[in-house]
C-alpha positions, 0 to 999 in steps of 0.5 A: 495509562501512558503505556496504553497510550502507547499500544494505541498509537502503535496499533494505529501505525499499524494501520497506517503502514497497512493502508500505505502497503495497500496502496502501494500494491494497488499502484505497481500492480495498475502500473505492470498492467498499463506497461503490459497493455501498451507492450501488448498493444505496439506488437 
């Protein structure tokens, strides 16, 4: 029972780190994108 437990709580870190790798993806690529528009934009 307990290691159950413990496979739950590991699949749901799982998914924590997942949706915080998404999120941190989605953030540096809107940040290369809003430095290229502004690159972009003063040349």
């Amino acid at each position: 029972m307990s290691n159950e437990h413990t496979e739950q709580e590991k699949e749901m870190m799982r998914e924590e780190d997942s949706k915080l790798d998404a999120i941190a993806a989605v953030v540096i690529i809107l940040s290369l994108v809003a430095i290229a528009v502004f690159w972009v934009s003063n040349q």
